[in-house]
C-alpha positions as CSV (number, residue, x, y, z in Angstrom):
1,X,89.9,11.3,61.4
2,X,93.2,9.9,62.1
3,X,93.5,6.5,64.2
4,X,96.7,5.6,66.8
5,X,96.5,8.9,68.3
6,X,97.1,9.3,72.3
7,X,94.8,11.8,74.3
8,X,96.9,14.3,74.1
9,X,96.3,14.4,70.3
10,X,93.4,16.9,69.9
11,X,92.6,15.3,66.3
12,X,92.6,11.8,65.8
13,X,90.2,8.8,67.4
14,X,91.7,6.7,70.4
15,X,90.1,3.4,71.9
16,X,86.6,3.4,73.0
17,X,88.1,2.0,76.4
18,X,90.3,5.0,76.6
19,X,87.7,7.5,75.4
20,X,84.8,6.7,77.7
21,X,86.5,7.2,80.8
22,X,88.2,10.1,79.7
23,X,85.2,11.9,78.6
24,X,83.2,10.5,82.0
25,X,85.7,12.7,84.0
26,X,85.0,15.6,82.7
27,X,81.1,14.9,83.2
28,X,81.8,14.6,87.1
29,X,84.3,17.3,86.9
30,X,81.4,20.0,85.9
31,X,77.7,17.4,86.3
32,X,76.7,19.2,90.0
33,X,78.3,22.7,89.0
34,X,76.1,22.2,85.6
35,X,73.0,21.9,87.5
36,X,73.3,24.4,90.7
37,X,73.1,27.7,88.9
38,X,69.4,26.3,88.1
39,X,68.1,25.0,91.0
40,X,69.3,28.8,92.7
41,X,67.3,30.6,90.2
42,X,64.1,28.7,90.0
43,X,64.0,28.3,94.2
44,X,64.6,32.6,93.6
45,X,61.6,32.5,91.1
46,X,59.4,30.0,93.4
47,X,59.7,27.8,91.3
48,X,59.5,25.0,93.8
49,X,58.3,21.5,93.8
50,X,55.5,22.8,96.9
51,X,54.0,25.5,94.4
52,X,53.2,23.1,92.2
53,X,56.4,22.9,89.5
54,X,57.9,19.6,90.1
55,X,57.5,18.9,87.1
56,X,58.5,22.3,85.3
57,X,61.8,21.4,87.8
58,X,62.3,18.3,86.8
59,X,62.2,18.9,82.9
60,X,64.2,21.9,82.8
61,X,67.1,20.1,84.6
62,X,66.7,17.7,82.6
63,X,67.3,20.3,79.2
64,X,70.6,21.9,81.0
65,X,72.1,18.5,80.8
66,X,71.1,17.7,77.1
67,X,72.1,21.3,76.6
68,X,75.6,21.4,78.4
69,X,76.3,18.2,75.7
70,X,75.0,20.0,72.5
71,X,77.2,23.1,73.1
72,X,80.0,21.3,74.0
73,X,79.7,19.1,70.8
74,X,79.7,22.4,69.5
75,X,82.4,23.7,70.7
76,X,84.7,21.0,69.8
77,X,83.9,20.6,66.1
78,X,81.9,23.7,64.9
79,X,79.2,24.6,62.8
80,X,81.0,26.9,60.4
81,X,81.9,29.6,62.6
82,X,80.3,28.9,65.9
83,X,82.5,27.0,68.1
84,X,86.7,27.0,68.4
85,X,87.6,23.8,67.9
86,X,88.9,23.6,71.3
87,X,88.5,21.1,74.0
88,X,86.7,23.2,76.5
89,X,83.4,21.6,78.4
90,X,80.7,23.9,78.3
91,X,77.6,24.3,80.9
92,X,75.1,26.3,82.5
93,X,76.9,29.5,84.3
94,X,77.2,30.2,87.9
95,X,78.8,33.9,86.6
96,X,74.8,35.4,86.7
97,X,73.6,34.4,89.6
98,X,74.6,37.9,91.2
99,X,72.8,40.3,88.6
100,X,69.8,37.2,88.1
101,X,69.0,37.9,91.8
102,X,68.4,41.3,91.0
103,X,66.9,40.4,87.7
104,X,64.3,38.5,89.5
105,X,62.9,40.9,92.0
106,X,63.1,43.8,89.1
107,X,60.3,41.3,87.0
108,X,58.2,40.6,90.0
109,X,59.7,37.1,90.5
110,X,57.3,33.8,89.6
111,X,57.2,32.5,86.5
112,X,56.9,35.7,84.3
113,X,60.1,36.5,86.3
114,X,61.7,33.3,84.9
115,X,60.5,34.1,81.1
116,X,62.2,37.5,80.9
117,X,65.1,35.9,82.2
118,X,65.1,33.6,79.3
119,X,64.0,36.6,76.6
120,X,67.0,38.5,78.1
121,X,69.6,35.6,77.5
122,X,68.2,35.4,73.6
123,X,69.1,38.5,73.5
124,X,72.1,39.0,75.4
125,X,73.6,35.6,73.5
126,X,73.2,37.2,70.0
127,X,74.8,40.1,71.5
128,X,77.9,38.1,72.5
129,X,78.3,35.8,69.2
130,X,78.6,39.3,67.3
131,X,81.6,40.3,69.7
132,X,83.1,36.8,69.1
133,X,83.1,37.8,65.1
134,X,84.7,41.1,65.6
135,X,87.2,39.7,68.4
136,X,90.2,39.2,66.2
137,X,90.7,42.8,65.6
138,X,90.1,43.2,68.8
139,X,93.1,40.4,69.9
140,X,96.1,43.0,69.8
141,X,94.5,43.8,73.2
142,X,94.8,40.3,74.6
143,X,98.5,39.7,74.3
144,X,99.8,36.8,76.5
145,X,101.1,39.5,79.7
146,X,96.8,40.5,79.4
147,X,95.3,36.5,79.4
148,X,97.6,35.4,81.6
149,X,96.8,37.7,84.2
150,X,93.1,37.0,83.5
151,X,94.2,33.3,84.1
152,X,95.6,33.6,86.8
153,X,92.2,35.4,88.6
154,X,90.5,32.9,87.3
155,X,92.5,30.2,89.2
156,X,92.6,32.3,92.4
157,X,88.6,32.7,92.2
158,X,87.9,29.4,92.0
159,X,90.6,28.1,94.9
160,X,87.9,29.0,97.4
161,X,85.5,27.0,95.2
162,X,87.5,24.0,95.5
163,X,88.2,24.4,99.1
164,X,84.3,24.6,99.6
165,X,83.5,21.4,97.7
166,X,86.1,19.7,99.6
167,X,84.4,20.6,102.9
168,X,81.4,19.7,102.0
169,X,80.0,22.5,100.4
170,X,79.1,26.0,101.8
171,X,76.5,26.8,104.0
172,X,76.2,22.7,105.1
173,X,75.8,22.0,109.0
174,X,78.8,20.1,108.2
175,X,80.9,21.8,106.3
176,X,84.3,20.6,107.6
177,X,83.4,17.6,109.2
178,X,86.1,14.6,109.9
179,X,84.3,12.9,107.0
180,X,84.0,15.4,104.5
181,X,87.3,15.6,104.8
182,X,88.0,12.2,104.7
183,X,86.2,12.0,101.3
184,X,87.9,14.5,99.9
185,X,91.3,13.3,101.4
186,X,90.4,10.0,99.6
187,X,89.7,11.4,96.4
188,X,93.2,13.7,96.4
189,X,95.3,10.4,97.6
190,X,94.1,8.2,94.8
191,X,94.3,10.9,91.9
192,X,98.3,11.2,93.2
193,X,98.6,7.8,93.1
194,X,97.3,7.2,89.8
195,X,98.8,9.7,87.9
196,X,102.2,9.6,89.0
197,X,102.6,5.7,90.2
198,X,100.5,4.1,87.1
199,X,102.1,3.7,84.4
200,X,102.2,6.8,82.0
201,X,100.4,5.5,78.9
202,X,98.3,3.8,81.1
203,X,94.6,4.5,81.6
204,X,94.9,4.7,85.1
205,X,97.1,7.5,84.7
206,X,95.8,9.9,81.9
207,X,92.1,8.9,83.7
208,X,93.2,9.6,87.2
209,X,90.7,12.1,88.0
210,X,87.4,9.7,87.0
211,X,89.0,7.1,89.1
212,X,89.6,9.0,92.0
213,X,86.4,10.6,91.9
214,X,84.9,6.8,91.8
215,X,87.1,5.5,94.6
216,X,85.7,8.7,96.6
217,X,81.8,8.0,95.5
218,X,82.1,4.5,96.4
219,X,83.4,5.1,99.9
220,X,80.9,7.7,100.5
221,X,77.8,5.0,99.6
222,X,79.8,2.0,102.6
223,X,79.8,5.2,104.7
224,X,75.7,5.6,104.1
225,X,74.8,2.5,104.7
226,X,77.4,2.2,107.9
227,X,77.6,5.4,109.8
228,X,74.4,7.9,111.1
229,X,73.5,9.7,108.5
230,X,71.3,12.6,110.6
231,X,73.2,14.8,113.2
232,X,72.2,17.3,115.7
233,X,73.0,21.1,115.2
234,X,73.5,23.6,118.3
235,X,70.1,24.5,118.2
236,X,68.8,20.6,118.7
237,X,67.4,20.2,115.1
238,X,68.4,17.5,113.2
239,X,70.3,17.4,109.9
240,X,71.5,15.0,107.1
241,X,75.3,14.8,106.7
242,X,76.1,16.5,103.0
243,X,78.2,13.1,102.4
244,X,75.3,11.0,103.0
245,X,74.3,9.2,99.4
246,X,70.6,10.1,98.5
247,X,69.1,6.4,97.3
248,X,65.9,7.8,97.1
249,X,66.3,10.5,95.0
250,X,68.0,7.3,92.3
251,X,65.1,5.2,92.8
252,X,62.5,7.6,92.4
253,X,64.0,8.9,89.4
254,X,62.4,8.0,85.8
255,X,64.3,5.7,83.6
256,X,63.2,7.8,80.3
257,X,62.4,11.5,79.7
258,X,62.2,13.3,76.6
259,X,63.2,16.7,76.6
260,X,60.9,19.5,76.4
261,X,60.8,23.2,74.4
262,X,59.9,25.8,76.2
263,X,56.5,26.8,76.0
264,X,56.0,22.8,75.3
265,X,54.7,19.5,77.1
266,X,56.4,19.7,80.8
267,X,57.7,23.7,80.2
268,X,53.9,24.7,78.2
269,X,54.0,27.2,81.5
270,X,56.6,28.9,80.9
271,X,56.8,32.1,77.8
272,X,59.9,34.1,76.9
273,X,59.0,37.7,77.8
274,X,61.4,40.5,76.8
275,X,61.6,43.2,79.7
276,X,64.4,46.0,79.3
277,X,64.9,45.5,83.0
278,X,66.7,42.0,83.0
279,X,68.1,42.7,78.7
280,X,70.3,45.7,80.1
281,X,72.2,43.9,82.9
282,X,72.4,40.9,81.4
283,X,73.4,42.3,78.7
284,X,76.3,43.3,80.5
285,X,77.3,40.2,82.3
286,X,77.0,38.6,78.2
287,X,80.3,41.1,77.7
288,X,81.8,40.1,80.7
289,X,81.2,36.5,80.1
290,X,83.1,36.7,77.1
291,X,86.1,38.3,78.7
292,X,86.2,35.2,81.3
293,X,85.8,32.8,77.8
294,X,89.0,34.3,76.2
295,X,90.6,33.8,79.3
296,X,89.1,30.2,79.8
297,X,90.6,29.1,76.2
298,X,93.5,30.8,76.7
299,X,94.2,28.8,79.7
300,X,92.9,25.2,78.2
301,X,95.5,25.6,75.3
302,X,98.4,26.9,77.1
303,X,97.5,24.1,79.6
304,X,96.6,21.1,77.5
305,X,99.1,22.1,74.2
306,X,101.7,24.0,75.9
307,X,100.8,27.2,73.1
308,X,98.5,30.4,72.7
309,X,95.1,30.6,71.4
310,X,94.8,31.4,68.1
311,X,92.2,34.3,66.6
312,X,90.2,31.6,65.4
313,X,89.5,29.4,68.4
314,X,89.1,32.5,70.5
315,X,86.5,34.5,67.9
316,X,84.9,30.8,67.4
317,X,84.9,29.9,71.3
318,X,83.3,33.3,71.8
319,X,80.9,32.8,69.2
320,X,79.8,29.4,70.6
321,X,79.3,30.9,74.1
322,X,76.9,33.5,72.8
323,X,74.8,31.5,70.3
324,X,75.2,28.3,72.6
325,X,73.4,30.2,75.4
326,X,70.3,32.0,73.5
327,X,70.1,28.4,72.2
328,X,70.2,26.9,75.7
329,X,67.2,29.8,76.2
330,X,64.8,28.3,74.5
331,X,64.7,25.3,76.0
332,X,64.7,27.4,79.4
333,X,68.1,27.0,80.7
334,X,70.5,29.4,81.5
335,X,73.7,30.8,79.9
336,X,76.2,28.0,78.9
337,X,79.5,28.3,78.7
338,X,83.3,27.5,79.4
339,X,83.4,25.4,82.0
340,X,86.6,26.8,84.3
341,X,86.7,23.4,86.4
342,X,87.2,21.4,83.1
343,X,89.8,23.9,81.7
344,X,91.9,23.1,85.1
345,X,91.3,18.8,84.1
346,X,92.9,19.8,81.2
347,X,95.5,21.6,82.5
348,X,96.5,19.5,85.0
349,X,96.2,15.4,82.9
350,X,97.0,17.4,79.0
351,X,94.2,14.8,78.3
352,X,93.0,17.1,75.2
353,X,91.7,14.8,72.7
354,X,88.1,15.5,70.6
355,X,87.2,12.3,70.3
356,X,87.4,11.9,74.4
357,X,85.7,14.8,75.9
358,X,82.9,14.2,73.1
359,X,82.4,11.1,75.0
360,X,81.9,13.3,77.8
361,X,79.1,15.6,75.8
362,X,77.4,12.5,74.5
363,X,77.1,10.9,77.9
364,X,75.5,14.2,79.2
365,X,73.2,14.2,76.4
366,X,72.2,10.6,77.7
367,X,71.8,12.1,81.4
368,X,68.7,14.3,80.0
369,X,67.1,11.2,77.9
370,X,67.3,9.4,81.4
371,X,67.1,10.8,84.5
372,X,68.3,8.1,86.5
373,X,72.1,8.3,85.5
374,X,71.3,12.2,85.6
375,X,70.2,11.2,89.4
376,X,73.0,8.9,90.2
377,X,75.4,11.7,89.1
378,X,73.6,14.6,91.1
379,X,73.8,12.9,94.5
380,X,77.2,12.4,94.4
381,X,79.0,14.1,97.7
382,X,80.3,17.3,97.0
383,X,83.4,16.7,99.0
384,X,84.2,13.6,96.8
385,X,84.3,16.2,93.7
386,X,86.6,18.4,96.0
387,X,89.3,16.1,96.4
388,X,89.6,16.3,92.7
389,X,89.0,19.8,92.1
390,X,91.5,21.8,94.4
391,X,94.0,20.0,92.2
392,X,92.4,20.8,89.0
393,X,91.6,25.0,89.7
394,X,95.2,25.9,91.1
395,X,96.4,23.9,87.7
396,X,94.3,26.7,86.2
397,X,96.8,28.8,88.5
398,X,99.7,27.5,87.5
399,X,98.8,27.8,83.5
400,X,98.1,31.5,83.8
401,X,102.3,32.1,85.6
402,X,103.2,29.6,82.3
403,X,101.8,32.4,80.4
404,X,102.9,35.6,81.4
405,X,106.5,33.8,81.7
406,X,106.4,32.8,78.1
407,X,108.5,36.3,77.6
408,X,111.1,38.0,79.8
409,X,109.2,39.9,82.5
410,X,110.5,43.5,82.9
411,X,109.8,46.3,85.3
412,X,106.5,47.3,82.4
413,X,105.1,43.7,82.9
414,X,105.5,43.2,86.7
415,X,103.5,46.9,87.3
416,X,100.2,45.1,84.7
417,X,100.7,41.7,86.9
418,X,100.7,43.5,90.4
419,X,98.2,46.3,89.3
420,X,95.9,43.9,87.7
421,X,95.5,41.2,90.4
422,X,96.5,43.1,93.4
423,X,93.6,46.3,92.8
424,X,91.5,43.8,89.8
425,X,90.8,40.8,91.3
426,X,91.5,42.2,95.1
427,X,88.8,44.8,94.7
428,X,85.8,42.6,92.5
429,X,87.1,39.6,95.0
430,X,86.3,41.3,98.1
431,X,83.2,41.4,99.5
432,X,81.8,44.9,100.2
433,X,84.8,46.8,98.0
434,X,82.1,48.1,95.3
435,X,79.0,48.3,97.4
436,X,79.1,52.3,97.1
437,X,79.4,52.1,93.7
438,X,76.1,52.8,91.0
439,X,74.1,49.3,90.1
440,X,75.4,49.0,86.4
441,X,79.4,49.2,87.9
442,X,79.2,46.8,90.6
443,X,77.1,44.0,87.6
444,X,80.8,44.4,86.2
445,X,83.3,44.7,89.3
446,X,81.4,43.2,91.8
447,X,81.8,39.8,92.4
448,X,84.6,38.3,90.6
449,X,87.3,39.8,90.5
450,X,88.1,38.5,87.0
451,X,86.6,41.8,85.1
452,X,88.1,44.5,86.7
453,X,91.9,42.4,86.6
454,X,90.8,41.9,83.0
455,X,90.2,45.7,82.4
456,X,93.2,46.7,84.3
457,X,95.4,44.1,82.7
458,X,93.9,45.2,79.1
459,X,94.5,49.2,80.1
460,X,97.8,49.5,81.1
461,X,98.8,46.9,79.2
462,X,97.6,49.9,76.5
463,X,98.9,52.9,78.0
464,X,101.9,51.7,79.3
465,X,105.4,52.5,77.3
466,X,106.6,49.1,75.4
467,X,110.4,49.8,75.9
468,X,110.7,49.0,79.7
469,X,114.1,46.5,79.3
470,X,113.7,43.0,80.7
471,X,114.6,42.0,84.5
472,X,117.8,39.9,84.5
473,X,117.1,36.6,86.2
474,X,119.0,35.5,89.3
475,X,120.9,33.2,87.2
476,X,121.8,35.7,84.3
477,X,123.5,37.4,87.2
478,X,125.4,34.1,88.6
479,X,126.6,33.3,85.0
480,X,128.5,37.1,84.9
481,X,129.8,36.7,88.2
């Protein structure tokens, strides 16, 4: 390993001082959206603290943080061919939630409900890693016109995303308060001060995001202790404010925890059951997962080191998604993979170096050893991670039009752009668009509107006539006049 690199070296070992906090942004880039998917499912399983799992709760959180580290650690160095060498963030998947709700109900829900979940992402994960081998024949089909356009939904999917953590999160009483938006404001001011007022080689800039993200946390805990935290809604029941800081939930928090298998110690409850009834559509949403990888490592190159995606980190990546989540299985947790919120840090501070984000994986690793930094993390406001994270998903944005610009767009590339995003994305993006539609399509349009761009990107892209001649620029025009 190489030493005097900069973080935008992907080889090479920088300072402890620069790698810690570079690699702690990432963690509170992804830490609440790492540990959300889970706390959905089990509350859809009844798998709830009043039925008598607390600790079947507790311990299975704590395995999707020790997990999220593992794969990523993965995933930046490799184990032969699983992993691409790339600095993506992986972590549990919000991507299932959709066909797991029907997944649940089809078992019968409880527990048993749970364990077929988990016997149908074993499966489901071996199924992906054997795509990720055969992917780089498959790569002719992904030329950079196809991923960026998958980018580019990917950016517009999560704009609302960031939007919602910046108003406290959906569904709060209140979402879009003065002070959620305050937080967020915070958070956003600092980050654009930092990275464009530091100086450049400075970690205040290339760290910008972490310190923002502190600056925002640390308001939000003078706010708890200063302001009412409980309001009144219309119906005269009172609430907590979502920015309120949970102290509790810290202190009562163990100091040391060690993670258990499933079927063992705190998780001896739960069993993997294989049911065809949640393999099959999860099954499916393994294939579609991988589409949204390629698209994911295609972004955080083109982002981070201004190139494409080679077969290698894209078969590897793939590979790594697959494995990494029948691994994550059997220790209960749900699929892990790219992390699109981390791919837009990348994007937006080029902060790509191994050696950083493995900082990152290592301190998440830590999080499920101890449960009270994994506490301190999970209480943060979601509107403080929103002032950093509509910055970092339209960066994702703004990657995907860097690569379909890469080469000169003529009339054939404008009709895959318009045709892919306009019918894609519009019609898996809206709500409602597929609801007439048999079960199995709308696992794979409904949604996201990330597949059906993807398909229509990767069709026409096939079908269409490769000798459409470029559109002259504006200035091409200017120049001949």
């Amino acid at each position: 390993m190489k030493k005097n690199s900069t973080p935008y070296d992907f080889e090479g070992r920088i300072p402890l001082s620069q790698a810690i906090p570079l690699g702690l942004q990432h963690v509170m880039a992804m830490f609440i959206g790492n540990l959300t998917p889970l706390i959905i499912v089990m509350g859809l399983c009844g798998l709830t603290a009043d039925a008598g799992f607390g600790d079947l709760r507790t311990a299975l959180l704590q395995n999707a943080m020790v997990m999220a580290g593992i794969v990523t650690l993965v995933q930046l160095f490799s184990i032969g061919p699983v992993g691409g060498k790339v600095p993506i963030v992986m972590g549990t998947s919000s991507g299932f939630l959709g066909v797991l709700n029907n997944t649940v109900a089809a078992c019968g829900g409880g527990i048993l409900a749970y364990g077929a979940i988990m016997g149908a992402c074993i499966v489901g994960g071996i199924f992906e890693g054997v795509l990720g081998m055969f992917l780089k024949p498959l790569r002719k089909f992904f030329p950079a016109i196809v991923t960026g356009s998958v980018v580019i939904a990917i950016g517009l999917s999560l704009l609302g995303v960031g939007i919602n953590y910046f108003c406290g999160g959906s569904g709060k009483a209140d979402y879009g308060s003065l002070q959620n938006l305050f937080l967020g404001f915070v958070v956003l001011i600092v980050i654009i001060l930092l990275k464009h007022f530091a100086p450049q080689d400075s970690v205040l800039s290339s760290a910008a995001i972490l310190f923002g993200i502190l600056a925002g946390y640390a308001v939000a805990v003078v706010m708890t202790l200063v302001l009412p935290t409980v309001g009144i809604n219309a119906d005269g029941a009172e609430y907590t404010y979502s920015w309120v800081v949970n102290f509790e939930q810290i202190k009562n928090a163990a100091w040391i925890a060690v993670p258990s298998f499933i079927g063992f110690g705190a998780l001896s409850d739960l069993h993997v059951v294989f049911q065809a009834n949640a393999i099959i559509p999860i099954g499916i949403m393994f294939i579609v997962t991988a589409i949204e990888t390629v698209g994911d490592i295609s972004a955080c190159i083109e982002g981070g080191m201004a190139r494409e995606a080679t077969d290698t980190e894209l078969s590897g990546g793939v590979i790594c998604d697959g494995l990494g989540s029948s691994f994550a299985a059997l220790f209960g947790v749900l699929p892990n993979t790219s992390f699109s919120q981390n791919v837009g840090l990348v994007s937006m501070t080029k902060v790509v170096n191994r050696f950083a984000i493995s900082m990152g994986a290592i301190f998440l690793i830590l999080c499920g050893f101890c449960p009270k930094i994994g506490a301190i993390m999970s209480v943060m406001p979601q509107s403080v991670l929103g002032g950093a994270a509509v910055m970092m998903f339209a960066s994702i944005l703004i990657s995907g039009i860097q690569l379909i610009t890469k080469e000169p767009i003529g009339s054939r590339e404008i009709t895959i752009i318009s045709v892919a995003i306009g019918l894609g994305y519009g019609l898996g993006a809206t709500n409602g668009a597929t609801s007439q539609l048999p079960y199995y399509i709308q696992l794979v349009f409904g949604g996201s509107g990330i597949v059906p761009c993807s398909l229509a990107a990767i069709l026409l892209n096939i079908v269409l006539p490769k000798n459409s001649k470029p559109v002259r620029k504006m200035w091409d025009i200017e120049d001949e006049e």
